[in-house]
N, CA, C and O atoms as a MOPAC input file, in Angstrom:
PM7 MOZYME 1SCF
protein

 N     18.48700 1   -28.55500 1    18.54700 1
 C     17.11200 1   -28.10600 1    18.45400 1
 C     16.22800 1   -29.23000 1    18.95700 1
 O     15.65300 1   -29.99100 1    18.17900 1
 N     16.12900 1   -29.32200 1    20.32800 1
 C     15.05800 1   -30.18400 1    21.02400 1
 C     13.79300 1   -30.97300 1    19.96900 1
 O     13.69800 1   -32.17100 1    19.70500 1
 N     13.06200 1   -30.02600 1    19.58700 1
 C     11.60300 1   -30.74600 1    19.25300 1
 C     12.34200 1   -30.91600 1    17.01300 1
 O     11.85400 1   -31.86500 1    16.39900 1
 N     12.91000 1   -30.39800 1    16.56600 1
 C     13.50600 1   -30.94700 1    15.39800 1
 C     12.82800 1   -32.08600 1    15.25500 1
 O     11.67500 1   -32.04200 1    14.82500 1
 N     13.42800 1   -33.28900 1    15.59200 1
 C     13.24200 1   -34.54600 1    15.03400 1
 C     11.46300 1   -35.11800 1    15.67700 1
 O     10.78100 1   -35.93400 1    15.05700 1
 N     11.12500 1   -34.60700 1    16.69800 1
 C      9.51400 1   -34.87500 1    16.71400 1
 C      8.83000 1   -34.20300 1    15.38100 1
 O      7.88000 1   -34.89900 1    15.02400 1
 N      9.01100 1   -33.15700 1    14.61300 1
 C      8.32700 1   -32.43900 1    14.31900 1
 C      8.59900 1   -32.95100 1    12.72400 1
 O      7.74700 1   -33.08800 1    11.84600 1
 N     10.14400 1   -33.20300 1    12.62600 1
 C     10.41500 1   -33.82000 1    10.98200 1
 C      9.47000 1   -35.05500 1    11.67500 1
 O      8.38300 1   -34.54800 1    11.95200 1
 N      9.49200 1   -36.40200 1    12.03000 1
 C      8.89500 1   -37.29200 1    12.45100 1
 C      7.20900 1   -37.13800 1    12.24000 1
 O      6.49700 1   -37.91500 1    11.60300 1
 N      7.00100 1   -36.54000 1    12.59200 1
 C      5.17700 1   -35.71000 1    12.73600 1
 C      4.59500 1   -36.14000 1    11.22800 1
 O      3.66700 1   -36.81100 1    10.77600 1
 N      6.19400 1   -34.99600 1    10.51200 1
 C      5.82600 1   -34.92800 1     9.06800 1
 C      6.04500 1   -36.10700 1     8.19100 1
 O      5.75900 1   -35.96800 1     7.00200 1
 N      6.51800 1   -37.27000 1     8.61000 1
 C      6.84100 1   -38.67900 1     7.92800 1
 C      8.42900 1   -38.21700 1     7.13600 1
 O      9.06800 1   -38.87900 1     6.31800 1
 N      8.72800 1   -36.96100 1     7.67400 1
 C     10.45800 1   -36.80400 1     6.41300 1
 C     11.39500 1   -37.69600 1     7.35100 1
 O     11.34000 1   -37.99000 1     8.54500 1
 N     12.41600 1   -38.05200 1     6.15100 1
 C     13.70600 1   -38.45800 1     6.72300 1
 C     14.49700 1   -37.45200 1     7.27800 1
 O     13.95200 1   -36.38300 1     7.55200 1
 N     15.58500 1   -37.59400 1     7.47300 1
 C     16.55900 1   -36.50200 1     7.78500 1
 C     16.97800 1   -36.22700 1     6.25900 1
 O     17.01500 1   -35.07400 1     5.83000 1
 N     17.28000 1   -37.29600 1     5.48800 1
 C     17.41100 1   -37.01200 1     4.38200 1
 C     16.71100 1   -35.94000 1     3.87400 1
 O     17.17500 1   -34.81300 1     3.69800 1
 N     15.57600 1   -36.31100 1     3.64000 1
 C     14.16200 1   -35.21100 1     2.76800 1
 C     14.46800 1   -33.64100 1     3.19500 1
 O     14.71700 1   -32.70200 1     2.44000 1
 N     14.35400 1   -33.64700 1     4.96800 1
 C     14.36600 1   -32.51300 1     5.48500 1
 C     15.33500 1   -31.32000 1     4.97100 1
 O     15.17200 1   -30.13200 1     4.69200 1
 N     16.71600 1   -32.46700 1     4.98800 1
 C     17.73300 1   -31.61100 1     4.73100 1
 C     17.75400 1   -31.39500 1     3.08200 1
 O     18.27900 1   -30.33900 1     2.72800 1
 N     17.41600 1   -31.97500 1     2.37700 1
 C     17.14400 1   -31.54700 1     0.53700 1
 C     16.26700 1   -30.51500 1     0.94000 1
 O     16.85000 1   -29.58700 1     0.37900 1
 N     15.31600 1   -29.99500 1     1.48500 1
 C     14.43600 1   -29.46900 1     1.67900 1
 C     15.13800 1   -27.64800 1     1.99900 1
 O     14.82300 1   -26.51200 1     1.64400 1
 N     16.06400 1   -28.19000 1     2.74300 1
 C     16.80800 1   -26.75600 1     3.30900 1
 C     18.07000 1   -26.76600 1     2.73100 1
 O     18.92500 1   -26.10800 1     3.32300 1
 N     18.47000 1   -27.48900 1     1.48100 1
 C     19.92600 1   -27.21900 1     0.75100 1
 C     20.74600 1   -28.03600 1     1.83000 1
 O     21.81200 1   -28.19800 1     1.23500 1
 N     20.84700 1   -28.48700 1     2.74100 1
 C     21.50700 1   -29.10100 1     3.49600 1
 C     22.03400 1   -30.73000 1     3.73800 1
 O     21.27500 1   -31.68200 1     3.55700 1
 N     22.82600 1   -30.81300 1     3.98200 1
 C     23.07600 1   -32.15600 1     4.43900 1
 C     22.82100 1   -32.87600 1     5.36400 1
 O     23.11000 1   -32.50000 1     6.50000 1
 N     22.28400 1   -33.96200 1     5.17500 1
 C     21.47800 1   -34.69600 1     6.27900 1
 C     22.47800 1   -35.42800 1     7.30700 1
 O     21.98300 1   -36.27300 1     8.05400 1
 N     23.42700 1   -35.23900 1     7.36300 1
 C     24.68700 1   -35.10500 1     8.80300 1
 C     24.17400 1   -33.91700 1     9.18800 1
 O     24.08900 1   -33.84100 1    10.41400 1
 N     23.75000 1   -32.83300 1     8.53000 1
 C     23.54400 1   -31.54300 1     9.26600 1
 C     22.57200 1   -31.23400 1    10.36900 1
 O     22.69900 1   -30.51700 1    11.36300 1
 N     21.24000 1   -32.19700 1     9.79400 1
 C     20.11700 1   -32.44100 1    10.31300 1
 C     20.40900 1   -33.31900 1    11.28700 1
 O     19.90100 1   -33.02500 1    12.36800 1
 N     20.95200 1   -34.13900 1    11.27100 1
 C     21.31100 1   -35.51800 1    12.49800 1
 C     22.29500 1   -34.17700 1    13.35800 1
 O     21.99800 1   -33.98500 1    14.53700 1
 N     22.97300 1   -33.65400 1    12.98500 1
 C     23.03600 1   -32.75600 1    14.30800 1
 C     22.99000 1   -31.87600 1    14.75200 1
 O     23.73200 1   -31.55100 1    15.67900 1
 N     21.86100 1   -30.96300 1    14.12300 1
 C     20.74700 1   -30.72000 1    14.75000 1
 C     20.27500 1   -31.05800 1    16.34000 1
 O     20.46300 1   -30.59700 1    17.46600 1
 N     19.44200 1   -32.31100 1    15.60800 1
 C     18.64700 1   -33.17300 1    16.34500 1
 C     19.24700 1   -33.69800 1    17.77200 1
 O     18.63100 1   -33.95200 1    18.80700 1
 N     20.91300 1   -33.79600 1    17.44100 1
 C     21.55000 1   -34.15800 1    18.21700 1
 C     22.17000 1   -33.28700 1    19.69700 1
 O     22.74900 1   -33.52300 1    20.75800 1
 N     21.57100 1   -32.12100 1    18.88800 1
 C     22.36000 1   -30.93700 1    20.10600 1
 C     24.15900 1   -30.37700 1    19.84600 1
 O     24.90900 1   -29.58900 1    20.42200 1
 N     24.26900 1   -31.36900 1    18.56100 1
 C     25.47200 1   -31.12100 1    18.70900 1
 C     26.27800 1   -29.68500 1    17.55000 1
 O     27.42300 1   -29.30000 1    17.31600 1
 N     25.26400 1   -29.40600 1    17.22700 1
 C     25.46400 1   -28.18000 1    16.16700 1
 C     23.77500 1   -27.12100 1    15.92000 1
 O     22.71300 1   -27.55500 1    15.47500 1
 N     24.08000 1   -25.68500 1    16.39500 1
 C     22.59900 1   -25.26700 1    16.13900 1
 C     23.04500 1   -24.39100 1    15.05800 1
 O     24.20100 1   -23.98600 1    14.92900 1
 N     22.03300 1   -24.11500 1    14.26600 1
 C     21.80200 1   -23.74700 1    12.86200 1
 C     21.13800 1   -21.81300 1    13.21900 1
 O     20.43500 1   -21.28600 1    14.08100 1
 N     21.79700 1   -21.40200 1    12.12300 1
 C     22.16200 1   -19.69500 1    12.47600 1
 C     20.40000 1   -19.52700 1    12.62200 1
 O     19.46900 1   -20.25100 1    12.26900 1
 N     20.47600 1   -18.18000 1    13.33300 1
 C     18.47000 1   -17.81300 1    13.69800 1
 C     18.00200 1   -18.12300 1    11.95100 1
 O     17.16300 1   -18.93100 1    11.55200 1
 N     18.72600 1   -17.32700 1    11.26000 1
 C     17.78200 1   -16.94600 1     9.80600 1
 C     17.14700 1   -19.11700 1     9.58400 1
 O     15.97800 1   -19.50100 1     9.55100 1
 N     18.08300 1   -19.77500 1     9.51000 1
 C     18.03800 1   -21.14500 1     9.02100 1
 C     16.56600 1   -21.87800 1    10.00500 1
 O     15.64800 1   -22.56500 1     9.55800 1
 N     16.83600 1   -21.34700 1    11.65400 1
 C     15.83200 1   -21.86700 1    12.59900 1
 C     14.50700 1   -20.93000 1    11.83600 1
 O     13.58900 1   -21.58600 1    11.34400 1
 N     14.48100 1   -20.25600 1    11.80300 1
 C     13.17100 1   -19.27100 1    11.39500 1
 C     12.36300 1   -19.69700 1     9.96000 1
 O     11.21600 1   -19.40200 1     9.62600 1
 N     13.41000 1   -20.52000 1     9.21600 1
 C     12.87900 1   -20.81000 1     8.00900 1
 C     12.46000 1   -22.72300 1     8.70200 1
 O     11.48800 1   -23.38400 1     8.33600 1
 N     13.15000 1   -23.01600 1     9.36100 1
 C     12.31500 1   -24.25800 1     9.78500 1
 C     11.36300 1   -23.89900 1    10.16000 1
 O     10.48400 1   -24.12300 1     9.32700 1
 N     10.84300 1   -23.21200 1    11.40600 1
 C      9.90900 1   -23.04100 1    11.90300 1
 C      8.71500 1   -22.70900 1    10.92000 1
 O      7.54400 1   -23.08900 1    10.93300 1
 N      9.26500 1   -22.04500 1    10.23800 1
 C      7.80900 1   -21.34400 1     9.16300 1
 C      7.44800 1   -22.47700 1     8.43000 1
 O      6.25700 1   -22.59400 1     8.14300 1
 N      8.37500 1   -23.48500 1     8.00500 1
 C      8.46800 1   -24.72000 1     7.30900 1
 C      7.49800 1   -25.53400 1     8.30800 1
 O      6.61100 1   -26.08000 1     7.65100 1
 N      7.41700 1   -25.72500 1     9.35300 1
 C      6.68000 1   -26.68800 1    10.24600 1
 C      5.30300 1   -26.34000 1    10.64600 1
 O      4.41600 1   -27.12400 1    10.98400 1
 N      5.23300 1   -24.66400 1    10.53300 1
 C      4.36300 1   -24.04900 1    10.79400 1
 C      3.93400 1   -23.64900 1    12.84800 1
 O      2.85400 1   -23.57300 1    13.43500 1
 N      5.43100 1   -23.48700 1    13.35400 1
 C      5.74100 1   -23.67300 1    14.17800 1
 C      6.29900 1   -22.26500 1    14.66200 1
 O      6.29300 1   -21.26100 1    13.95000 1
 N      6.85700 1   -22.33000 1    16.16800 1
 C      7.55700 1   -21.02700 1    16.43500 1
 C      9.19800 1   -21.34200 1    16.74100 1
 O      9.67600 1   -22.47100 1    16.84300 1
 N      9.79700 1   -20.31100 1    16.83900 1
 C     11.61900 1   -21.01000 1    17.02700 1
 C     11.60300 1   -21.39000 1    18.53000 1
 O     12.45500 1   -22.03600 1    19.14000 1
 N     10.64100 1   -20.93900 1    18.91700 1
 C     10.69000 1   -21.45700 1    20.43800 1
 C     10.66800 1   -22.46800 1    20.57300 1
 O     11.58700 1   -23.01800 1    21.18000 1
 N      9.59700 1   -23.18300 1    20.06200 1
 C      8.40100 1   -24.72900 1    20.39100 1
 C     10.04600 1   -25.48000 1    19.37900 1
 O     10.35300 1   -26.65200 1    19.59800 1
 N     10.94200 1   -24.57700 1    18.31100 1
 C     11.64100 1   -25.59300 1    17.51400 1
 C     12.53500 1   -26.26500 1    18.75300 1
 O     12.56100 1   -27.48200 1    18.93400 1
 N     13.29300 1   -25.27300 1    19.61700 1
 C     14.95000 1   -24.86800 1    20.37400 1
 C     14.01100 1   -25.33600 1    21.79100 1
 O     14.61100 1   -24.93700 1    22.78900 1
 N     12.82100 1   -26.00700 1    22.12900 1
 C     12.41800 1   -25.96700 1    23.31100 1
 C     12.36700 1   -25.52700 1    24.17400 1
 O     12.56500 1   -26.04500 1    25.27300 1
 N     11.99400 1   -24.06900 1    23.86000 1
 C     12.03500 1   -23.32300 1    24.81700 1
 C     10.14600 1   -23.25800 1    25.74100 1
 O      9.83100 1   -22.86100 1    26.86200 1
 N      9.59600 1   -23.64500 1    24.99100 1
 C      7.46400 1   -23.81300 1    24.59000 1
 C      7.33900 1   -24.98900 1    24.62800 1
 O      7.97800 1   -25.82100 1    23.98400 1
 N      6.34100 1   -25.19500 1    25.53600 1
 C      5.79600 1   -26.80800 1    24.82900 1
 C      4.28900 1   -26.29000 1    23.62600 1
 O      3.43300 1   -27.15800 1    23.46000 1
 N      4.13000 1   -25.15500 1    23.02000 1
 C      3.10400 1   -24.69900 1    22.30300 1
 C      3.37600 1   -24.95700 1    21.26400 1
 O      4.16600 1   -24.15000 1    20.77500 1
 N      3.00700 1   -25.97000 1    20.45700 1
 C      3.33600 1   -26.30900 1    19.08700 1
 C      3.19100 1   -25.04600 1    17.84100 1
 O      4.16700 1   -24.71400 1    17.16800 1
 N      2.00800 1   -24.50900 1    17.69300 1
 C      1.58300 1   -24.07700 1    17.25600 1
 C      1.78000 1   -22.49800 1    16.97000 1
 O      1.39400 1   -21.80600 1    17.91200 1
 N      2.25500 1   -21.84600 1    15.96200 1
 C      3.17700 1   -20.85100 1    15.27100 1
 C      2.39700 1   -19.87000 1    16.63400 1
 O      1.48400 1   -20.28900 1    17.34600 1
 N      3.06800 1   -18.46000 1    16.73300 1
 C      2.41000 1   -17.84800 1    17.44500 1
 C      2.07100 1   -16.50000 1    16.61000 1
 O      2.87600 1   -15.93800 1    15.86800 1
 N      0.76000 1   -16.08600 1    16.85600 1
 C      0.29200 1   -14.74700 1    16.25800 1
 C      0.61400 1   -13.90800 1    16.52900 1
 O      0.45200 1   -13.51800 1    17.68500 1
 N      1.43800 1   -12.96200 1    15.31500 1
 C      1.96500 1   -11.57000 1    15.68500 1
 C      0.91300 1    -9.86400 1    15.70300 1
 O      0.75800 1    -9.21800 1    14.66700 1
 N      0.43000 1    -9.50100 1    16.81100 1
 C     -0.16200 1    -8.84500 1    16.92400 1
 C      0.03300 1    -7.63200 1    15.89800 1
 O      0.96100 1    -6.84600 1    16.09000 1
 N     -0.84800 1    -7.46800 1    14.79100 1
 C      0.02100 1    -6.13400 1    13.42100 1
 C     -0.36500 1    -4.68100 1    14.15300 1
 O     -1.49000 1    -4.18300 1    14.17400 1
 N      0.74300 1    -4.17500 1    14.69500 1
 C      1.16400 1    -3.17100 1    14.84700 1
 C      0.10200 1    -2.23900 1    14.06200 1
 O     -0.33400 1    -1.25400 1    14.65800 1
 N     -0.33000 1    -2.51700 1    12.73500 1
 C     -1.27800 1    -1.97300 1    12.19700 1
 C     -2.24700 1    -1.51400 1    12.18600 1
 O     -2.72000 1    -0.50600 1    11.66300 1
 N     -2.83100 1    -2.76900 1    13.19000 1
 C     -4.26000 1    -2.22800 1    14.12600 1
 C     -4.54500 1    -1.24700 1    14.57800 1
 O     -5.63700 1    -0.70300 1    14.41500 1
 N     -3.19000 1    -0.61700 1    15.55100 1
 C     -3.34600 1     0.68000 1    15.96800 1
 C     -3.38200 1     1.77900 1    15.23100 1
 O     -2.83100 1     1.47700 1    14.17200 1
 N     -3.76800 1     3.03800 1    15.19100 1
 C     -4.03100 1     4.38100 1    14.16700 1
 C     -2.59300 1     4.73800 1    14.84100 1
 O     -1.98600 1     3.96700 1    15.58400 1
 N     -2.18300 1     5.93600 1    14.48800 1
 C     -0.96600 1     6.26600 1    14.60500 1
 C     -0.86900 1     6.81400 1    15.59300 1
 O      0.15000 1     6.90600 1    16.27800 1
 N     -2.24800 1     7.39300 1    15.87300 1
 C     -2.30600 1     8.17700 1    16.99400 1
 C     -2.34900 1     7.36700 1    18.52300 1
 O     -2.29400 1     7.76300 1    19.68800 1
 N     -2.46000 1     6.21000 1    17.96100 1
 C     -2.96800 1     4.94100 1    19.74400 1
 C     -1.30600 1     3.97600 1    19.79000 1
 O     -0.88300 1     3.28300 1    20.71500 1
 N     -0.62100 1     4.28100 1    18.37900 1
 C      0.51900 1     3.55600 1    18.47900 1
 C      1.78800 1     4.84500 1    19.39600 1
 O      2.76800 1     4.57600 1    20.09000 1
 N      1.39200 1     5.78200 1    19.12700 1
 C      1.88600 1     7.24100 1    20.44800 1
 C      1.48200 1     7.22200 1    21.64200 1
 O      2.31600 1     7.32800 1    22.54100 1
 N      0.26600 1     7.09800 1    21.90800 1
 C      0.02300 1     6.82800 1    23.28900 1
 C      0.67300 1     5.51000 1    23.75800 1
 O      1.07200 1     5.60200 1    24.91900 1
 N      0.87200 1     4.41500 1    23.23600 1
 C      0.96200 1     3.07400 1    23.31100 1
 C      2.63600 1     3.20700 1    23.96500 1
 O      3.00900 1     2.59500 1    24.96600 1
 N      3.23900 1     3.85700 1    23.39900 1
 C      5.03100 1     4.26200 1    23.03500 1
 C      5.14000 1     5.29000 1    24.56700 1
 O      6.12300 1     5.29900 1    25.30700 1
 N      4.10700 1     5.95200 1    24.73600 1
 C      4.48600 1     6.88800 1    25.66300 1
 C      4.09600 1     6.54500 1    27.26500 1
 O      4.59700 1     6.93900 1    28.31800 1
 N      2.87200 1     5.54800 1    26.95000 1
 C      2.49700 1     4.77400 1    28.24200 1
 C      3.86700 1     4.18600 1    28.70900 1
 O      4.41200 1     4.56300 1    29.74700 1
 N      4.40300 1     3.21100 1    27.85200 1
 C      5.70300 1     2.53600 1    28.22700 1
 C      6.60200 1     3.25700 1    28.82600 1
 O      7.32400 1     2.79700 1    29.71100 1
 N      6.65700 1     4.51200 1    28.39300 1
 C      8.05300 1     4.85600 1    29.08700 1
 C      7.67400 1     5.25200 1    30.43200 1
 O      8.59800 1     5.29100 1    31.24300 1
 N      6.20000 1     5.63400 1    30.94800 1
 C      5.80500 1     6.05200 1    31.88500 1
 C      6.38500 1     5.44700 1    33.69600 1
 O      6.20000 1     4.23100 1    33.74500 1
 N      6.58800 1     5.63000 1    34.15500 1
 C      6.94900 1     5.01600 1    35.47500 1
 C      5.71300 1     4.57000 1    36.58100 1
 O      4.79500 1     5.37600 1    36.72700 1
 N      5.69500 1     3.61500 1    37.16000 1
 C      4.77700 1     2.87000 1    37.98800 1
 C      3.72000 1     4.16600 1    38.54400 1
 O      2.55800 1     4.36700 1    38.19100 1
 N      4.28600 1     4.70000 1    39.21400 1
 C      3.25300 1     6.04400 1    40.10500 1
 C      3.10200 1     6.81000 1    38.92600 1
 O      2.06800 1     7.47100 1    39.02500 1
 N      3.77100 1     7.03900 1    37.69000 1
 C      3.02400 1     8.15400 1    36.81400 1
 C      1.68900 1     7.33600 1    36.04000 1
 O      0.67400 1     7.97500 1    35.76300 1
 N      1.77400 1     6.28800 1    35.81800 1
 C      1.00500 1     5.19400 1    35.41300 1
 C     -0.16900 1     4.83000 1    36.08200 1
 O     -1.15700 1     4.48200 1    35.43500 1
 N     -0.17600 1     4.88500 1    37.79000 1
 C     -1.06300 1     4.86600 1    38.34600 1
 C     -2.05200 1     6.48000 1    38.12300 1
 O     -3.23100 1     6.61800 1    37.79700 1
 N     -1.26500 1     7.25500 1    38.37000 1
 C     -1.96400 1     8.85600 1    37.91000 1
 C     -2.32000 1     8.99400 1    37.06100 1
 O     -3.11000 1     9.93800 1    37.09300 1
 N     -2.16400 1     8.29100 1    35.49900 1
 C     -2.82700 1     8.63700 1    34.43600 1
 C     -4.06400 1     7.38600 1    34.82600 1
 O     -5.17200 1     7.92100 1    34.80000 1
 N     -4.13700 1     6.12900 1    35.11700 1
 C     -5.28900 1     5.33200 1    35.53700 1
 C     -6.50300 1     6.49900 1    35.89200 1
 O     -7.40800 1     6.95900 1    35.19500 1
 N     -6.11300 1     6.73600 1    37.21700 1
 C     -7.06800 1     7.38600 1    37.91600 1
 C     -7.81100 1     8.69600 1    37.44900 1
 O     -8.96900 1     8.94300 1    37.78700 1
 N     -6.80000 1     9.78300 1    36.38100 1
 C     -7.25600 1    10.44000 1    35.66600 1
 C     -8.22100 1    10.00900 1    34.59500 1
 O     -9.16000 1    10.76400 1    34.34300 1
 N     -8.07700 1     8.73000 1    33.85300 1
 C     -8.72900 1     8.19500 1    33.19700 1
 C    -10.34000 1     7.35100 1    33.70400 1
 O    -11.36100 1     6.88100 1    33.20300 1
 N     -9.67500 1     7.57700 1    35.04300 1
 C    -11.54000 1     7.10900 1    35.69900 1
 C    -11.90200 1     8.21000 1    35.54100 1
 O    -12.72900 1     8.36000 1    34.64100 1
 N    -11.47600 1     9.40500 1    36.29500 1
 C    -11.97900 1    10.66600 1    36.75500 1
 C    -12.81100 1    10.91200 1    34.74900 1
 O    -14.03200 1    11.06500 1    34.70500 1
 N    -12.27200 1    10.91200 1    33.82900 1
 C    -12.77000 1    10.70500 1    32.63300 1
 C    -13.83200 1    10.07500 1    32.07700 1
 O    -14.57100 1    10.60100 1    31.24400 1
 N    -13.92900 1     9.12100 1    32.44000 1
 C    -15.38800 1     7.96900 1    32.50900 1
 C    -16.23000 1     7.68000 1    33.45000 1
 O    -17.18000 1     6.91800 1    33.26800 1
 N    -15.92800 1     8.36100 1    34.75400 1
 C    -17.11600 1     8.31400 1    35.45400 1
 C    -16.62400 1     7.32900 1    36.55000 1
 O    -17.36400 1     7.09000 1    37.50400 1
 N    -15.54600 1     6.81800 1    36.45800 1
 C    -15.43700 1     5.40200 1    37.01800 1
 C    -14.58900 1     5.83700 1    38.66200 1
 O    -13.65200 1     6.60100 1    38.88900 1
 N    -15.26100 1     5.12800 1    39.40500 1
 C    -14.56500 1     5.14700 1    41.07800 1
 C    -13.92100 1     3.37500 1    41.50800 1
 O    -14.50300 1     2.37600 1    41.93100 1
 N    -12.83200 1     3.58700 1    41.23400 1
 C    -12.38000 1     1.99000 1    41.83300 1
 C    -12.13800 1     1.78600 1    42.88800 1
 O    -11.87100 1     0.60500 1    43.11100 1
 N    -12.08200 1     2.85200 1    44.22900 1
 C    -12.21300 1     2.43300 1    45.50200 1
 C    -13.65400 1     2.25200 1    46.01800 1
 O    -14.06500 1     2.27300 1    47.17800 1
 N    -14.25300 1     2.08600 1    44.96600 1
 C    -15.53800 1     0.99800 1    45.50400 1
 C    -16.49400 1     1.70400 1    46.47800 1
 O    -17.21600 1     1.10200 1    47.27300 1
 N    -16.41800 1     3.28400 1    46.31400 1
 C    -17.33000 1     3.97800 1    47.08700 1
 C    -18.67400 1     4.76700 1    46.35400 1
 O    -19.35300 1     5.73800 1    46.68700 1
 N    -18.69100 1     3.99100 1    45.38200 1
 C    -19.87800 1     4.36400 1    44.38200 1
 C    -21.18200 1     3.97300 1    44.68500 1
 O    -22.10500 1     4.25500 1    43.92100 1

């Protein structure tokens, strides 16, 4: 896990601390850090939440430190989370045809002959 030991480091823990921290042994954490053993998703996911981080920015995959916001599905009414589901499956040219229907709807001309 690439950024591991910047991020225990950040926090002033030992490897020691870290690993009391996660039931673990701090050989476990040294390899970690080392590349030489990665730790199952559930274990990375509870670091990350622990750092306040993403498993990405942990496994270096991001240089974005900073946890990332999960858009709540919630937002949408049930009825915009159906359209949302059905846009997707749509194909490039059926996608362009519902666009243009949707100007023809609002008034809107995008070949700019308005």
């Amino acid at each position: 896990m690439k950024n591991l030991r910047l991020l225990r480091e950040s926090q002033k823990l030992s490897q020691t601390k870290l690993a009391e921290q996660f039931d673990l042994a701090q050989s476990q954490i040294q390899s970690y850090e080392i590349g030489a053993y990665e730790p199952d998703i559930n274990a990375m996911i509870e670091m990350a939440d622990f750092f306040g981080t993403s498993v990405d920015y942990l496994i270096g995959r991001t240089d974005i430190k900073r946890s990332i916001e999960m858009v709540a599905e919630c937002a949408l009414t049930k009825t915009e989370q159906g359209l949302v589901e059905r846009f997707r499956r749509l194909t490039s040219n059926k996608r362009k045809s519902l666009f243009m229907f949707f100007d023809t709807l609002d008034g809107h001309n995008n070949d700019n002959n308005s």
